[in-house]
C-alpha positions as CSV (number, residue, x, y, z in Angstrom):
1,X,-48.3,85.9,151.7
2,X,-44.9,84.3,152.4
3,X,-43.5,82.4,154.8
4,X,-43.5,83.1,158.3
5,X,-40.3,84.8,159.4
6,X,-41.1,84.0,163.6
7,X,-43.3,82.1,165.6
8,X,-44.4,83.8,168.7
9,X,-46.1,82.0,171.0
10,X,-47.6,84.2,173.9
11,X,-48.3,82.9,177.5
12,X,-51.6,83.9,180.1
13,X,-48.5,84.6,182.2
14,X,-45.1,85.4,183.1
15,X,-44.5,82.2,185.1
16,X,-45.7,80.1,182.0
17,X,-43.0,82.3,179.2
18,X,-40.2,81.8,182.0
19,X,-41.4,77.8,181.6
20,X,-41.2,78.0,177.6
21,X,-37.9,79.6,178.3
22,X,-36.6,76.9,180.4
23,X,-38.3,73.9,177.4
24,X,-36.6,75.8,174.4
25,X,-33.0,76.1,176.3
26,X,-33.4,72.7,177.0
27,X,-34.3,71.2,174.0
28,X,-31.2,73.7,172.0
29,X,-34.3,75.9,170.5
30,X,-33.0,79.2,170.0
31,X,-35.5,82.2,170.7
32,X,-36.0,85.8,171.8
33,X,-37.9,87.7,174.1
34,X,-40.1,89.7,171.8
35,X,-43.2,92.3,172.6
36,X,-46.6,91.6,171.3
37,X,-48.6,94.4,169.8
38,X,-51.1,95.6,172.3
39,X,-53.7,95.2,169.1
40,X,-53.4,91.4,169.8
41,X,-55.2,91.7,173.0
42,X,-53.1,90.0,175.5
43,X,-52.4,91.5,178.9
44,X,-49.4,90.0,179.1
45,X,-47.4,91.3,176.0
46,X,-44.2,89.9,175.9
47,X,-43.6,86.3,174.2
48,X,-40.7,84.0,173.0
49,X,-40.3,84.4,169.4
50,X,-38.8,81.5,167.9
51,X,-37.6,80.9,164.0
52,X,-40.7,80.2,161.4
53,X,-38.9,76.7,160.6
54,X,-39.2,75.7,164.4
55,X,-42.2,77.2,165.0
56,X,-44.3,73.2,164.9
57,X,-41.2,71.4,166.7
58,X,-41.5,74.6,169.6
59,X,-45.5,74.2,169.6
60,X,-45.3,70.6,169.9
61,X,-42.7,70.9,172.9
62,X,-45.1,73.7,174.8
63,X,-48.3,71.2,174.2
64,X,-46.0,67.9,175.2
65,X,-44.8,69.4,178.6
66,X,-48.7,71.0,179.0
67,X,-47.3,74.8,179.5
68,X,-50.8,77.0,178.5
69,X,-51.0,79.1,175.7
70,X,-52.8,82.3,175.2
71,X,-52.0,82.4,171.4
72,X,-49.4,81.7,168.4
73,X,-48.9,84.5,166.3
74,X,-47.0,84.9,162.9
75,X,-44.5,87.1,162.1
76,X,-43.9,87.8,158.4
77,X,-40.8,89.5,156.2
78,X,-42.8,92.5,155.7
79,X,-43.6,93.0,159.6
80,X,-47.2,91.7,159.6
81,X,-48.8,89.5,162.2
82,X,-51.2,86.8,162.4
83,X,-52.8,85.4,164.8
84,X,-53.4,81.2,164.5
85,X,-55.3,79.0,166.4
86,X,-55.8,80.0,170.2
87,X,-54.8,77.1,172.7
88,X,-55.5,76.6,176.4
């Protein structure tokens, strides 16, 4: 498999993405608002998306400023999805 296109990270709620919103704008991280397939299991389906190369420096912001996380996905080229390790 190749490289990861996007990282999503997806949130336990809205108020936690609008606070990932508010690190990465901060910090100059560009991202997007992007829906997460309902086969990942999250109630809340939307995440920030950011680009694969940015996904550890985004991770490590998220952890740093303690913002939860209900999961980091993968995005590859080909439109596939995985899902990494789950962090609370």
């Amino acid at each position: 498999m190749s490289d990861p296109q996007k990282t999503v990270f997806a949130f336990p709620s809205i108020h936690h993405s609008l606070e990932g919103e508010d690190i990465f704008t901060k910090a100059g991280i560009d991202f997007d608002f992007m829906q997460i397939p309902s086969s990942a299991g999250l109630s809340c389906g939307t995440g920030l998306a950011v680009a694969g190369e940015k996904g550890d420096e985004a991770k490590g912001l998220l952890l740093k400023n303690r913002v939860p996380l209900a999961g980091v996905y993968f995005v590859f080229p080909d439109g596939g999805w995985k899902k990494t390790r789950r962090f609370f």
